[in-house]
N, C-alpha and C positions, 0 to 999 in steps of 0.2 A: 611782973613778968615782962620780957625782952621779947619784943616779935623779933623773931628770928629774920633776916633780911640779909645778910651777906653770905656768901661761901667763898672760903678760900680768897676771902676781903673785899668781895664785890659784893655790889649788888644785882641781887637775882632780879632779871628783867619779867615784869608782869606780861603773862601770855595774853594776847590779844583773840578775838568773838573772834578774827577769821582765819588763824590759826588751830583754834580747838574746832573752828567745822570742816577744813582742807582733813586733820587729823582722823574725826568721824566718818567724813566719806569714802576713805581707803577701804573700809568697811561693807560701803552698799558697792561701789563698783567691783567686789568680789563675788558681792549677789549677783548683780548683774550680769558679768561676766560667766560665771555661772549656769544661770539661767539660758544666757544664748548659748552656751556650749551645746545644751541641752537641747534648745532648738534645730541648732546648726548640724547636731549628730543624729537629730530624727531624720530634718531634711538628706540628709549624706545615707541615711539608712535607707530609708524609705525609695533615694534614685539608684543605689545600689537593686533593692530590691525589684524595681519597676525595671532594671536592665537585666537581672535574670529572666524576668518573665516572659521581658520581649525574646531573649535570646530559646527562654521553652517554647514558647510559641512558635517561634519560627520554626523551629526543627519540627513541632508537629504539622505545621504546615509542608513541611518537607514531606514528612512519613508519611501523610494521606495523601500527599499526590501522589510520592514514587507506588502507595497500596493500591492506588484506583487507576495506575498506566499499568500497573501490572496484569491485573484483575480483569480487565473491561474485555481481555483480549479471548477469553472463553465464554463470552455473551454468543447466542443467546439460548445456545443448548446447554451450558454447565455452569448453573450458578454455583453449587456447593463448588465448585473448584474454584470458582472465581472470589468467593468469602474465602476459603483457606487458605487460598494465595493472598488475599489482602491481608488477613490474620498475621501470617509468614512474614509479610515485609515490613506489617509495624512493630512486629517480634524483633525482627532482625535488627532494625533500626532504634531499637532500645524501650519500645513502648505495648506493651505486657498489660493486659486488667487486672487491674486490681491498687490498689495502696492508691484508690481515688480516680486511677485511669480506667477508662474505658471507651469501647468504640463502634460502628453498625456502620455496614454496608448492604444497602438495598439498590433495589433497579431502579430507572428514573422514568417516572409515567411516559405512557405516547414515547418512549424510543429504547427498542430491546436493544440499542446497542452502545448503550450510556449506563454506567454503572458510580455509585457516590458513595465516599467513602469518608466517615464523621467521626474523629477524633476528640475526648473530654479527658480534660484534667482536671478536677473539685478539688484538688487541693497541692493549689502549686506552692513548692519551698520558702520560707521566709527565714530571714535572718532579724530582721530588727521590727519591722510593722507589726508581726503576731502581738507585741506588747501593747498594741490598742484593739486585737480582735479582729484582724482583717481576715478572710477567707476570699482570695484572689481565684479567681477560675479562669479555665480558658478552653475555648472551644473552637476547629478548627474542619474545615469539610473539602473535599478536593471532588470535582465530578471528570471522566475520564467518557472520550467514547471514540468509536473506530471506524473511517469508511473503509469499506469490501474493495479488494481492487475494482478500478472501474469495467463493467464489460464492453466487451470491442466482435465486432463484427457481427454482429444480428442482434434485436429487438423480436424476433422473434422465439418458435418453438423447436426452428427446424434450423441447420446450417448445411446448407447445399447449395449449388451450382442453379439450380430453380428459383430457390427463395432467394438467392443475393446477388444474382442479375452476372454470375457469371463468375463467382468464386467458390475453389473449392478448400478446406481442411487439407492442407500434404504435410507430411512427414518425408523426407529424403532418406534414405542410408545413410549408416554411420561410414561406409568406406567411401563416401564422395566429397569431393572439394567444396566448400563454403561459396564457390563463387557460379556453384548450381542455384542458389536462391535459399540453403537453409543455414540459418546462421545459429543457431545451435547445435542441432543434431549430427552434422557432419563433423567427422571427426579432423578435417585438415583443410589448412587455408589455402596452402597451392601444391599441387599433387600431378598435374599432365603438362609437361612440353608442349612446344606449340606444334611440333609435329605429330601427334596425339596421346593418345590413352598411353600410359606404360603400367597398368595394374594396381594394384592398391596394398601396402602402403605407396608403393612409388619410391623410386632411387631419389627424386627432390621434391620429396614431399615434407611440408612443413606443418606444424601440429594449429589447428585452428584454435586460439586463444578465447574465442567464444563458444566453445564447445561444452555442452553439460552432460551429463545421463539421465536427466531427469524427463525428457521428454518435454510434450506441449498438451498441457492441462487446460480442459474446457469444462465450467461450469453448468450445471442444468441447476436452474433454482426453482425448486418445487415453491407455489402461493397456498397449496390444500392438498390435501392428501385425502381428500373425502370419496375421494376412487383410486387406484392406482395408477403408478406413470411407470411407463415402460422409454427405457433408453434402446434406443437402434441406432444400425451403423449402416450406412451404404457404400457397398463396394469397399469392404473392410480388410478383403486380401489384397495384397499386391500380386496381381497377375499378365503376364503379358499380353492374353487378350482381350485385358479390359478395355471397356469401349472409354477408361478417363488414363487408365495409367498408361501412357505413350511413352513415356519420356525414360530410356534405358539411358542411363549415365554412359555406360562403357558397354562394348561389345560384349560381353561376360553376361554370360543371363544369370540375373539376380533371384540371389536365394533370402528374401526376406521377409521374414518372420515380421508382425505387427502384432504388438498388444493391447489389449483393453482395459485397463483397469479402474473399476468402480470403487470410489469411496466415500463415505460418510464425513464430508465438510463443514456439516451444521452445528458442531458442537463448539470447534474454534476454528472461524474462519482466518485468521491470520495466520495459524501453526499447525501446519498441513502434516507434522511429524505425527500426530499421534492420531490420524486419523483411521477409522478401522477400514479395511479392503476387506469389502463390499463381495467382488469375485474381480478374478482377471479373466481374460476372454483372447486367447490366441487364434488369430487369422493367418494359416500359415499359406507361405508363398507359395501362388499357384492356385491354390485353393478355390476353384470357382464357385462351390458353393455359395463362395459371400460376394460370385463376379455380379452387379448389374442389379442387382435387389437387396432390399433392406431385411437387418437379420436382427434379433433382439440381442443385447446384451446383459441389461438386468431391469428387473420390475421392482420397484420402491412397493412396496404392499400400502392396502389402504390406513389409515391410521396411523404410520408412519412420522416424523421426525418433518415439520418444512421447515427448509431450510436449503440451502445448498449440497449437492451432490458432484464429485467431481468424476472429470473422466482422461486420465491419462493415458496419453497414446506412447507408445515407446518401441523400438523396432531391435531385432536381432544383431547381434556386433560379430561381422565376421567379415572376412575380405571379397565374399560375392554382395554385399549388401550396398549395391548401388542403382538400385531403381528410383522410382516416386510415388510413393502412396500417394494418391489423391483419393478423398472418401469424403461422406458426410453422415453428420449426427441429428439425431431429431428424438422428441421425449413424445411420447401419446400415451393420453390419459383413457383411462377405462381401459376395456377389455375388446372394441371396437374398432374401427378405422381410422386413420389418421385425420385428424383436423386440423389446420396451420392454425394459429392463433397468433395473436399481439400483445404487444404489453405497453405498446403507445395507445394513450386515451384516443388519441383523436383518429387511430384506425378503423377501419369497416371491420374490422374480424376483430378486434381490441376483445380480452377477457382478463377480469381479474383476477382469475386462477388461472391464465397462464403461464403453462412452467420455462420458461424463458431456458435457452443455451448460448451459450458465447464462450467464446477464450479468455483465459484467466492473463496470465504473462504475457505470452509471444502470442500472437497468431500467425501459420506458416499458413503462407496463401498459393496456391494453385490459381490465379486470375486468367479466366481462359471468356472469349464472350467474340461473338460472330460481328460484332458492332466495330466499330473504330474510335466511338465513344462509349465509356462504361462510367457507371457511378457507382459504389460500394459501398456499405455504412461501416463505420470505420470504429467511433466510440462512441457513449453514453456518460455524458458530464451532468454530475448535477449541479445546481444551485448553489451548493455550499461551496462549491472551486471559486466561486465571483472572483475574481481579481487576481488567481493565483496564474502560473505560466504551465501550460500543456506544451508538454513535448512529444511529436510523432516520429519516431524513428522506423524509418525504411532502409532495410538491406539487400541491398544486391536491386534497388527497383527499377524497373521503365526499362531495361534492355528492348532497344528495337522500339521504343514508344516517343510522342511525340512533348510533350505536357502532363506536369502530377499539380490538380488544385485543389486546396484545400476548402472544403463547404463548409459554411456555420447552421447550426440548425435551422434556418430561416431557409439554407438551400442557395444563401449568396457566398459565391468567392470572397476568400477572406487575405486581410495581405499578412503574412507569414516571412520570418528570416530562415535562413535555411545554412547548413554548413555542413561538411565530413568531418565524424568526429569518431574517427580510429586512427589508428599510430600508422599510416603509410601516407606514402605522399604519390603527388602533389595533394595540396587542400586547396578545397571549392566550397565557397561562402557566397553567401546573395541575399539578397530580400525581394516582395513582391506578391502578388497574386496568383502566380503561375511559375514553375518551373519547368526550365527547358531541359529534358532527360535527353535531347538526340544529343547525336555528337558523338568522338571518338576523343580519347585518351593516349596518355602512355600506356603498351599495355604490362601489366604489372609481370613480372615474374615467375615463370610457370602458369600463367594462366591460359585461357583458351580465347577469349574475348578481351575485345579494347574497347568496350561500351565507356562512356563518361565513367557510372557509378559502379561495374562489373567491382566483386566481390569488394563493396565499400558502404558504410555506416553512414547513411545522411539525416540528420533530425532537422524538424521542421520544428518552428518554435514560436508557439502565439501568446500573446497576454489576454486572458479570459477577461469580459468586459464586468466592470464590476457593479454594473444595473444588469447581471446576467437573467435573471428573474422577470424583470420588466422588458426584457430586450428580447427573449424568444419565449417567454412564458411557460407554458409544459412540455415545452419540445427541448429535447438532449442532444438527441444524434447527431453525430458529425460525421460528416463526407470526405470520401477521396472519389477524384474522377481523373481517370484517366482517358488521355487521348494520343490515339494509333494513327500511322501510314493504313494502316489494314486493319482486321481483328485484332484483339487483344489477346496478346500469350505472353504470360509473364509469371514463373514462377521468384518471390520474393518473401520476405520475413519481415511484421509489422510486431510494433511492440510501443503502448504508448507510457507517458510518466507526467505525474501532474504534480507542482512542487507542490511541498507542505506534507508535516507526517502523519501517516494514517491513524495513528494512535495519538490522541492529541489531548491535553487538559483543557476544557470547557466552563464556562461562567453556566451554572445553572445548577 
């Protein structure tokens, strides 16, 4: 036999050992390649997968917080509304129990006015992991809680001309000019010539842009209801021979009506719409029944709801309605005589069921005091503002005075900027310890007075220190003093603002 050895008249070249292993390995780097496909498509699954989660997560981080700002704001009389409103918002926002989700909202110990709300998913989506058994969870909690507006103008149980060194509660008429001292309730910013009074509306009268109907709302915050608390009003008609209401606007003897109204605030103190009224209480003008002595309003019974109770004053709308109600409010507990009481610790009469009253919004101040120096309490800041900026806004203030200082709870002058912040001009800005209210102005248009600030918006503006805690300890109150040529007589409208929102997301 012939070994075969040529093709086509050659000779066939013998394959060499590293040719036939080059050949073989085409073979394993298809394993190989392979195999890392395999790897490389877990790894690619697996960060696909780790990015859905984060992105569910974050969304349920979303849902529990917008369910717990929602929620927190019917603490701490209505928890079932407060669960069903958080329910409602993780519905809304696509997260429903069941198919793994589910979620609880409870109160947060030591503070009714914290509310947390905890979102679970057991079994978040997978596209590629489930092929080694992963069960990914995610768990997410948002806590929500709310300061009360701050109170302003008493620490006390009472708000009168006695207890606050020479201030009284006024409401103006809706038919008088803003640049009487009420910067809500009057319904027009400039209304009389300089020649005088021409009636109300007025041939140039202009509409007061700060003008509401809501009136000016003062709080009574019941601590116990272990007797009842009766709300009273002093000198709650507007009458001309009261021994406070002096001050007739216009020649026109004022035909106005003051209302009372009692309502239940403790259920949600932020959303004052659905509060139930309690009773109204009409003092109509003239009415001396209510001249010169205290009359009851309404009695909280015992056992009762604590919590805040409000009290809106509101006046008659008509073209004789230009007097000055000046009155005052005080709560007494039991069925006995009036006790003043404190809600500052470190007072001689201090009780911890005392039912405290102050202004909610505005407080419309009647400042009347035989002295030439007055000091008034002005707010109640707590601890938690450290660092944030208090704004004091005075309207219409200091006609005829000499100096407005702002006190820090310690009782020392504090240095404050100060500026007009309404759409008229000229603007006045400053900074300092003390502001100078004399002096004369342009006088504006239609008005009566050329005082500096006559019918003008001036806020005072502090930075709260942020060792506030260490710096005045359990004292809140902050001061206004004013200083006169003579007695103080100053009807004006105080209204404070402390930045930062009252509804606020919380670490705890």
């Amino acid at each position: 036999m012939t070994r075969r050895t040529r093709r086509n008249g050659k000779r066939r070249p013998r394959r060499g050992l590293f040719e036939r292993r080059g050949r073989d390995e085409r073979g394993y780097a298809i394993v190989l390649i392979a195999g890392s496909m395999t790897v490389l498509l877990g790894v690619a699954g697996f960060s696909i997968d780790l990015g859905s989660w984060y992105v569910r997560a974050s969304k349920m981080q979303n849902a529990a917080d917008a369910a717990a700002t929602a929620a927190v704001v019917y603490l701490p009389g209505d928890y079932a509304t407060a669960a069903a409103t958080a329910t409602a918002v993780l519905t809304k926002n696509g997260f429903s129990d069941g198919n793994g989700v589910s979620h609880t909202v409870t109160n947060v110990a030591g503070n009714q006015h914290r509310i947390k709300v905890c979102l679970d998913d057991t079994k978040l989506k997978t596209l590629f992991t489930n092929v080694v058994g992963a069960h990914p969870t995610a768990h997410k909690c948002a806590v929500s809680e709310y300061e009360l507006p701050v109170p302003m103008g008493s620490p006390l149980n009472e708000m009168d001309s006695a207890s606050l060194g020479g201030i009284w509660p006024a409401i103006n008429g809706t038919c008088t000019a803003s640049e009487d001292g009420d910067e809500i309730n009057s319904k027009y910013r400039a209304m009389f010539p300089a020649s005088g009074y021409n009636g109300c509306p007025g041939t140039t009268s202009q509409p007061n842009p700060l003008h509401t109907t809501d009136g000016y709302t003062y709080d009574v915050q019941v601590s116990s209801t272990a007797t009842s608390t009766t709300i009273e009003v002093y000198d709650g008609a507007y009458s001309s021979v009261s021994t406070i209401d002096t001050d007739n606007i216009t020649p026109v003897t004022p035909t106005m009506n003051t209302y009372y109204t009692i309502t239940d605030a403790t259920l949600t103190p932020l959303d004052t719409s659905d509060d139930p009224v309690l009773t109204t209480v009409t003092a109509a003008s003239q009415d001396n029944t209510f001249n010169s002595t205290w009359r009851a309003l309404y009695t909280i019974p015992a056992g009762a709801r604590v919590g805040r109770y409000g009290v809106t004053v509101t006046t008659s709308d008509n073209t004789a309605s230009t007097g000055v109600n000046f009155f005052g409010l005080r709560a007494r507990q039991g069925g006995g005589g009036f006790s003043q009481c404190s809600t500052i610790p470190t007072a001689s009469n201090y009780s911890a069921t005392c039912p405290q009253v102050f202004a909610q919004d505005h407080l419309g101040v009647g400042a009347k005091s035989s002295s030439s120096l007055a000091t008034f309490s002005l707010v109640s800041i707590d601890p938690s503002y450290a660092g944030h900026k208090m704004m004091v806004n005075l309207f219409d203030p200091g006609e005829g005075g000499k100096t407005i200082q702002l006190l820090d709870p310690n009782g020392n002058p504090i240095s404050f900027s100060w500026a007009t912040i309404d759409d008229l001009s000229p603007t006045y800005s400053g900074s300092g310890t003390s502001l100078d209210v004399s002096g004369t102005g342009s006088t504006l248009p239609n008005r009566k007075s050329n005082s500096k600030f006559n019918d003008r918006l001036l806020q005072l503006t502090v930075t709260l220190p942020s060792t506030y805690a260490a710096t005045y300890g359990s004292k809140t109150w902050w001061s206004l003093r004013y200083s006169y040529s003579g007695s103080v007589s100053d009807r004006t409208t105080w209204d404070i603002e402390v930045t930062g929102d009252p509804v606020r997301l919380v670490t705890g």
